[in-house]
C-alpha positions as CSV (number, residue, x, y, z in Angstrom):
1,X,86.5,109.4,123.9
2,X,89.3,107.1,122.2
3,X,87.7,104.6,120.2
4,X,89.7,101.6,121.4
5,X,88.3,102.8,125.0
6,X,84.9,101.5,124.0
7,X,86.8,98.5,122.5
8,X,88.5,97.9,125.4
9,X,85.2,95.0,126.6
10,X,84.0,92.3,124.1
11,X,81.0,90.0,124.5
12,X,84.1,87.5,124.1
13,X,85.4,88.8,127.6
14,X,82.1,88.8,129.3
15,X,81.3,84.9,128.5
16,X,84.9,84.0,129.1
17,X,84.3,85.5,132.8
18,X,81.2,83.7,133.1
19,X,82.8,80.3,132.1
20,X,85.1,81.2,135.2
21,X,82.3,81.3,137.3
22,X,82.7,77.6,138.1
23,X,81.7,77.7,142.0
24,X,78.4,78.7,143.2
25,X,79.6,78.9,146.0
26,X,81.1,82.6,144.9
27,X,78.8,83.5,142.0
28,X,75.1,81.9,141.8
29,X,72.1,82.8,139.4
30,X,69.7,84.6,140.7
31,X,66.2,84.6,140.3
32,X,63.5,87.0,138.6
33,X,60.3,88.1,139.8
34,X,56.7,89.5,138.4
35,X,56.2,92.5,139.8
36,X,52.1,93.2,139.6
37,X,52.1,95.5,142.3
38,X,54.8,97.3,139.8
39,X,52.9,96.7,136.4
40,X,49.7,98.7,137.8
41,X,51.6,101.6,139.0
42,X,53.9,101.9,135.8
43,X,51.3,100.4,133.2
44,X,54.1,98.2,132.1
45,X,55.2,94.7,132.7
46,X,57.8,94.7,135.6
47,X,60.0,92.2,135.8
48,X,62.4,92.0,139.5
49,X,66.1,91.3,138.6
50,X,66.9,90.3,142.4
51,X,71.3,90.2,142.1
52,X,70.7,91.4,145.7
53,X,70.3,87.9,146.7
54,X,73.5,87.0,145.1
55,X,76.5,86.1,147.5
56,X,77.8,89.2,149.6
57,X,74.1,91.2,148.2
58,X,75.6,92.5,145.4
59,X,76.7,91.7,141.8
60,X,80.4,92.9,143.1
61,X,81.8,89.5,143.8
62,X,81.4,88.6,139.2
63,X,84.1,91.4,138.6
64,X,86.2,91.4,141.5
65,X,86.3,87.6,141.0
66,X,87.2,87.8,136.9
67,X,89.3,89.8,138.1
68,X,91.4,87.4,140.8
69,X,91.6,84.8,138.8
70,X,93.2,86.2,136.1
71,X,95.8,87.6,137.9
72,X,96.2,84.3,139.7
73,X,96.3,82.4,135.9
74,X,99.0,85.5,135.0
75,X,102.7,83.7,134.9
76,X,104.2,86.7,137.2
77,X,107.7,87.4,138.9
78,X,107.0,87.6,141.8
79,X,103.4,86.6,141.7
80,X,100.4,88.7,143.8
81,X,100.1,87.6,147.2
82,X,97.5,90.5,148.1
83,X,95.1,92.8,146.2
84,X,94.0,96.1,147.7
85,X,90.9,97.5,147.1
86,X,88.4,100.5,148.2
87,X,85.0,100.5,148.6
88,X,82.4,102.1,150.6
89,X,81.2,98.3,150.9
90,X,79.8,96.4,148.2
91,X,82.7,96.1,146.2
92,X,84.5,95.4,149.4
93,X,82.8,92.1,150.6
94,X,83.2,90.8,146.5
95,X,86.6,91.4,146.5
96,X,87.3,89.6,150.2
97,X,84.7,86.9,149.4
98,X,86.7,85.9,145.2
99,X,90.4,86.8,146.9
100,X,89.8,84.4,149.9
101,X,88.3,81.3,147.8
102,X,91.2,82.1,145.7
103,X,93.9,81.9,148.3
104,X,94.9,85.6,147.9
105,X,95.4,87.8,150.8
106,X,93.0,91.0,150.9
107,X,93.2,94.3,152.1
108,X,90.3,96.6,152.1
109,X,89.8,100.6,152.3
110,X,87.0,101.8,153.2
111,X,85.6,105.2,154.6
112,X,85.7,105.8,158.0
113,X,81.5,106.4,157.6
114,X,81.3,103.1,156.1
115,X,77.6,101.3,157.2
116,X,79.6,98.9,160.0
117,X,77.6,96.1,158.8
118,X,79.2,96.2,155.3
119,X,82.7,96.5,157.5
120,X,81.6,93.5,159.9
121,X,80.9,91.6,156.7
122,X,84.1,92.4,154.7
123,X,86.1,91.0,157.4
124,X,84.2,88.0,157.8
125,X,84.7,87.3,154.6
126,X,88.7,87.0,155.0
127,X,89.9,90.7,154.2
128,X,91.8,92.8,156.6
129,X,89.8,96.4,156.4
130,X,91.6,99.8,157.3
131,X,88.9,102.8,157.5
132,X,90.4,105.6,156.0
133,X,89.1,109.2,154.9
134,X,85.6,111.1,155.0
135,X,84.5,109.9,151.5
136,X,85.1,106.9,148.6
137,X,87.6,109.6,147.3
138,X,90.3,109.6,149.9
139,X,90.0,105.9,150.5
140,X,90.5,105.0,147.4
141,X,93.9,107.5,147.4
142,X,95.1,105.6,150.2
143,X,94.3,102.4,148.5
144,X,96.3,103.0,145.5
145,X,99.2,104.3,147.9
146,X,99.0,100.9,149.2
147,X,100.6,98.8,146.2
148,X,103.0,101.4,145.0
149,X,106.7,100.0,144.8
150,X,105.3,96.7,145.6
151,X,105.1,94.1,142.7
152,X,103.4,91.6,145.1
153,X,100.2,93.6,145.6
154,X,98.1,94.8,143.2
155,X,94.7,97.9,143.3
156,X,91.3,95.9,142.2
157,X,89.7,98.7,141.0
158,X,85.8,99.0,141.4
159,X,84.9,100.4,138.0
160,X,87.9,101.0,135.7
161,X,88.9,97.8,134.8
162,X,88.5,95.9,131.6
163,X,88.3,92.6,133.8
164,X,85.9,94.2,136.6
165,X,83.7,95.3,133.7
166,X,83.4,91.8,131.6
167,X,82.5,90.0,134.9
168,X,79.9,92.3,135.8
169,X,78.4,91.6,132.2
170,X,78.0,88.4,132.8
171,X,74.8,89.8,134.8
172,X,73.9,91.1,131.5
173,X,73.9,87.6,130.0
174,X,71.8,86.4,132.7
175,X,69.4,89.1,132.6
176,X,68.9,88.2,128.9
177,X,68.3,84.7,129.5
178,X,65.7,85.3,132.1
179,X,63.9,87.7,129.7
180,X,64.9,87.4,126.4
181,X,61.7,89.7,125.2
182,X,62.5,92.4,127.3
183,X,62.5,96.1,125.8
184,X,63.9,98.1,128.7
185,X,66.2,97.5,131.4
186,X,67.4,99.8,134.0
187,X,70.5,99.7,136.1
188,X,71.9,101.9,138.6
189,X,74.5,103.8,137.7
190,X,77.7,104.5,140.1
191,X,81.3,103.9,138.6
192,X,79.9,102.6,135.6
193,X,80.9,99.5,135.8
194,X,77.9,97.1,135.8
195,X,75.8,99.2,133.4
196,X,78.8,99.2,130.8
197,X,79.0,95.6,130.9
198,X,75.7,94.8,131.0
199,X,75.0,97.0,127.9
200,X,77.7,95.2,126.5
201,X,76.4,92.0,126.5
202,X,72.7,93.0,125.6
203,X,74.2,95.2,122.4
204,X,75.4,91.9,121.5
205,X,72.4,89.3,122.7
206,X,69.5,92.4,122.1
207,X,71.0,95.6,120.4
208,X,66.8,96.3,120.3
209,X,66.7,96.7,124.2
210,X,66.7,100.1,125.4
211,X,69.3,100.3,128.3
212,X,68.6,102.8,131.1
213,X,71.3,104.3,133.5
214,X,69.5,105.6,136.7
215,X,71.9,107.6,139.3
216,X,70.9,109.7,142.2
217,X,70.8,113.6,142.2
218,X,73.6,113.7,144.9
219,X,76.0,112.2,142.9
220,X,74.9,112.1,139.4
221,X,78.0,112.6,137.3
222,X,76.9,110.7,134.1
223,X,74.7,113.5,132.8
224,X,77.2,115.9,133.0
225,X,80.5,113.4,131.6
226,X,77.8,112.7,128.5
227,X,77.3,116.6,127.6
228,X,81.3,117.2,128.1
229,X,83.1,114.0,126.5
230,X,85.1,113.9,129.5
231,X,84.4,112.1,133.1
232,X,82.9,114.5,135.3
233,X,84.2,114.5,139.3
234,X,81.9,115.5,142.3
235,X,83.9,117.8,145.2
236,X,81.3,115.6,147.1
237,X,78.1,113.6,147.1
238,X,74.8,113.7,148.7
239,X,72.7,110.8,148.6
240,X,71.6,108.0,150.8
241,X,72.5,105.5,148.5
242,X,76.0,104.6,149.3
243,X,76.8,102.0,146.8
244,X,76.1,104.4,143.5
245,X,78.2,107.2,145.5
246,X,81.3,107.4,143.8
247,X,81.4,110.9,142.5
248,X,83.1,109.8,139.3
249,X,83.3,107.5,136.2
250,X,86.6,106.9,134.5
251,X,86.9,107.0,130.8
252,X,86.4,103.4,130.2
253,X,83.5,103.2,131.6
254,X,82.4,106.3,129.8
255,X,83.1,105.2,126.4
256,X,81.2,102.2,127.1
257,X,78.5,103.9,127.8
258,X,78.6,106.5,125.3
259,X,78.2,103.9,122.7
260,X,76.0,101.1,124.4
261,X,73.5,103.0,126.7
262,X,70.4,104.8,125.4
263,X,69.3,107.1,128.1
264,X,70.4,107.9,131.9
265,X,68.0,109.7,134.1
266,X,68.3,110.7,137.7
267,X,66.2,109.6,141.1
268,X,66.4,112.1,144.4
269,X,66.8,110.5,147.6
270,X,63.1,110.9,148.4
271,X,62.0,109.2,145.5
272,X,64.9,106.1,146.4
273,X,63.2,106.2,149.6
274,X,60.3,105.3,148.2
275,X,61.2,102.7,146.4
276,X,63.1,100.9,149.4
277,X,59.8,101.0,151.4
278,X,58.1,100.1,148.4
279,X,60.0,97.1,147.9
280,X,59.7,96.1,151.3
281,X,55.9,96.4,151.5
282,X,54.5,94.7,147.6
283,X,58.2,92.6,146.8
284,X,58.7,91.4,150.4
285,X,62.4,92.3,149.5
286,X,65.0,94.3,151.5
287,X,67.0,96.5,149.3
288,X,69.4,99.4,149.7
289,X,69.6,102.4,148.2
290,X,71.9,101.6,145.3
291,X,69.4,98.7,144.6
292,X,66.2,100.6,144.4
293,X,67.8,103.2,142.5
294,X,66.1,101.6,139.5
295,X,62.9,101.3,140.7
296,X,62.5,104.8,142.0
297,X,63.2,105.3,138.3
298,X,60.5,103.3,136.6
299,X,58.0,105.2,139.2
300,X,59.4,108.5,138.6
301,X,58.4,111.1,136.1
302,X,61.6,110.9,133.9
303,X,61.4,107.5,133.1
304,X,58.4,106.0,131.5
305,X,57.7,102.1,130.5
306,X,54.3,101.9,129.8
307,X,53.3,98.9,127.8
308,X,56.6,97.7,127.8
309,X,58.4,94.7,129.3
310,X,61.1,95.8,131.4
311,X,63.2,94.9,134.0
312,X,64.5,96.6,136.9
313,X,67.8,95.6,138.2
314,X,67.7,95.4,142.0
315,X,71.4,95.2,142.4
316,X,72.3,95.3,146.6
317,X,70.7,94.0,149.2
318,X,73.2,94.9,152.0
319,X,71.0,97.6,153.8
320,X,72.3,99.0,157.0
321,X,69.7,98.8,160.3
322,X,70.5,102.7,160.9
323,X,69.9,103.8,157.3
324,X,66.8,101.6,156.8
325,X,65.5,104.1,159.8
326,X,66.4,106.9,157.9
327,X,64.7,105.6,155.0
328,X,61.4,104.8,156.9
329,X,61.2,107.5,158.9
330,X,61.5,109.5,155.4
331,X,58.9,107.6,153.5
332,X,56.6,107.2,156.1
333,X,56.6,111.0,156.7
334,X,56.0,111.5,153.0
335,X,53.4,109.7,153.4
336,X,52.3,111.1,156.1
337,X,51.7,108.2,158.1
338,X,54.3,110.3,160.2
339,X,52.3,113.3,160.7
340,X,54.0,116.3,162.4
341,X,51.8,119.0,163.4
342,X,53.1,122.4,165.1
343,X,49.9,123.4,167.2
344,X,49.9,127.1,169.0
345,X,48.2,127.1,172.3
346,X,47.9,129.5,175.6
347,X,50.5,128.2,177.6
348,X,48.3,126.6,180.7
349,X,47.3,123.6,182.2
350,X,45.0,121.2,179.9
351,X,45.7,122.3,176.5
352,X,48.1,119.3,175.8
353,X,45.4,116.9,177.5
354,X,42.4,118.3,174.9
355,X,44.3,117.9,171.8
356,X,45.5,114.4,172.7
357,X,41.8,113.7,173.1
358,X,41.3,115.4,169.7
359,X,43.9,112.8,168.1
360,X,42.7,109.8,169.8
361,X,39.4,110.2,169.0
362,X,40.4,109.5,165.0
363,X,42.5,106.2,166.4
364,X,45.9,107.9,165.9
365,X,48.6,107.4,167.9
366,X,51.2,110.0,169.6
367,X,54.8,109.3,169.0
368,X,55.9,112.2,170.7
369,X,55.5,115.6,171.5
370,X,57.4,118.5,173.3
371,X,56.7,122.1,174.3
372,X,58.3,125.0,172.6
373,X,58.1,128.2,174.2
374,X,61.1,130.2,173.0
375,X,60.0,130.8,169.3
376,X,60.0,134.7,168.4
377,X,56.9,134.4,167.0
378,X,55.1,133.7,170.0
379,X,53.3,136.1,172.3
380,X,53.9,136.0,176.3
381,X,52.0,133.1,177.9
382,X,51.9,131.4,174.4
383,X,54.0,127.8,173.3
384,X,53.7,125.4,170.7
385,X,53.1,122.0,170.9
386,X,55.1,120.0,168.4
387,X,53.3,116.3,167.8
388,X,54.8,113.4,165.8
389,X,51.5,111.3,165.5
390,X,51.2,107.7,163.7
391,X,49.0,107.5,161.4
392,X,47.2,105.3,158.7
393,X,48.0,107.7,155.9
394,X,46.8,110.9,154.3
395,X,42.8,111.0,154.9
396,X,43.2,110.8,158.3
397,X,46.4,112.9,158.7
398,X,44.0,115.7,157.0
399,X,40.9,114.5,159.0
400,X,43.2,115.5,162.4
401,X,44.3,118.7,161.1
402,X,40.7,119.7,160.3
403,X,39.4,118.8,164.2
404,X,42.0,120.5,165.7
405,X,41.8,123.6,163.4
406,X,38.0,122.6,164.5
407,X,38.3,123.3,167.9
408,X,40.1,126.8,167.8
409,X,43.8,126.3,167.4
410,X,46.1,127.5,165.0
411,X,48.4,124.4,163.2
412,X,50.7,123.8,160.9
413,X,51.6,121.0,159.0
414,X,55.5,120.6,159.4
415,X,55.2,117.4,156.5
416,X,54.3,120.1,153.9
């Protein structure tokens, strides 16, 4: 990558944006918190980064609002009257939030499968919102198409901007502050843009802290960019954290992290799951995909921090009611406190009625079940019943399967 790429972000940028950070109202510190639930299962000292609670749940609003105020402070002919951005949400509600307090008009693209509370809440911060396109990809072409011939608008991009990237490192500043002794920190990668200014700053503050990038499977592009030299583009992404779907870097952000980052490993969606329930249940925090991203990392196999300090950033908060379902219903069937069992039975009166008895003799509780009697599988006279049963967790998930298999009928264990 071109060497004045990686040059391209100073520490001096990054605490220039944070001495423009001169309203808490838009940008606020946010706290850190132990982790002990963390340290046992990681045998390191975990340390929460919560930018989740910052204004709009996300870190967004310190770039996009770097980013405003310069061009506000630019002597321009004519001068903006409107930034455009695209964002599947995050980025969205920072830019409406810094462009409003800023007296800057706003419009937003976002996809048409944008989480409607991130849409809800990007016009209630003062942006108009136009949903646009299947994917991040074609909202972000329309986006761009938006300012062209127009010197009174101008694109805030999400990622590949000089200005997005120092305000994001202000995080990185903070981060240090909080825990100056800390030897790894972990960040979720989308764009690029928070990691690369966060490494930034600490190859300035703490060159000795190892910076990790965690992205999901679905949409990791980072691995591959790193082994070419080049960004790397997804035809499409796959992953339940929206905020860190972007299917691309640009070659800013590359070069930054090229030369700043130590290691980026990758999360699937199951083990992001994980993490948001996790979170939930020992942090008493709500946090989307994107945000747990790093966590899922510190818990997975290809990340380890034992005996060290580290500190995962939890870096969005703005968690859609329909996708924390999906996430529950996921992680609770992992865990098989959703247990679904496929049970074969002669197809007459009172088999349903003895294996409910079966089940509520171990105190479980049926969600739901149905009949199936069209498989090809199954002889004439023959169905299956199909159970979702609540349970307390594994033991007693296998402690059903056993009775029933006790009492003659053939299962099968549709969580496997």
């Amino acid at each position: 990558m071109p060497q004045d790429l990686a040059d391209a972000v100073t520490f001096a940028d990054i605490e220039q944006a944070r001495d423009r950070f001169d309203d808490e109202t838009i940008v606020k510190r946010t706290p850190v918190e132990r982790s002990t639930s963390l340290d046992g299962m990681t045998g390191g000292e975990v340390h929460l980064k919560m930018e989740h609670l910052q204004w709009t749940g996300s870190f967004k609003t310190r770039g996009a609002y770097n980013k405003i105020r310069q061009i506000k402070a630019a002597d321009r002919d004519p001068p903006v009257e409107r930034v455009v951005a695209a964002s599947a949400g995050n980025h969205a509600q920072g830019v409406a939030l810094a462009a409003t307090k800023l007296g800057v008009a706003s419009t937003i693209v976002m996809p048409k499968a944008a989480p409607q509370t991130k849409v809800d809440a990007t016009r209630e911060y003062g942006a108009e919102v136009e949903l646009v396109g299947k994917d991040f990809r074609e909202a972000m072409d329309h986006a761009q198409g938006l300012v062209q011939g127009d010197d009174a608008v101008e694109f805030v991009h999400a990622y590949d901007d000089p200005a997005i990237v120092a305000g994001q490192g202000t995080l990185g500043i903070e981060m240090y502050e909080d825990l100056p002794d800390v030897d790894t920190v972990v960040v979720p990668i989308g764009g690029g843009g928070l990691i690369s200014g966060i490494a930034t700053a600490f190859a300035e503050l703490s060159p000795e802290t190892r910076i990790v990038g965690v992205q999901a499977t679905g949409a990791a592009t980072v691995p591959r960019s790193l082994d070419k030299g080049i960004p790397q583009t997804l035809d499409s992404v796959d992953t339940i954290a929206d905020g860190i779907a972007t299917g691309g870097i640009s070659e800013l952000t590359l070069s930054l992290i090229e030369r700043h980052v130590d290691e980026v490993v990758t999360v699937t969606d199951g083990e992001i799951a994980r993490a948001v329930l996790l979170l939930l249940e020992r942090a008493k925090q709500v946090v989307e995909g994107a945000g747990a991203a790093s966590v899922a990392a510190i818990l997975s196999d290809g990340l380890s921090v034992e005996d060290e300090t580290v500190m995962p950033l939890l870096c969005g908060g703005n968690l859609d009611m329909t996708m924390l379902q999906t996430v529950l219903v996921h992680a609770l069937t992992d865990r098989e406190q959703l247990l679904r069992l496929q049970v074969r039975i002669d197809d007459r009166p009172g088999q349903m009625q003895q294996l409910s008895g079966v089940i509520a003799d171990h105190g479980a509780n049926i969600q739901d079940v149905r009949h199936d009697r069209s498989s090809p599988e199954l002889d004439v006279g023959e169905a299956y019943l199909v159970f979702t049963v609540e349970t307390s967790g594994a033991s007693q998930a296998r402690a059903i399967i056993r009775s029933i298999r006790g009492h003659g009928y053939e299962v099968r264990h549709l969580n496997a």
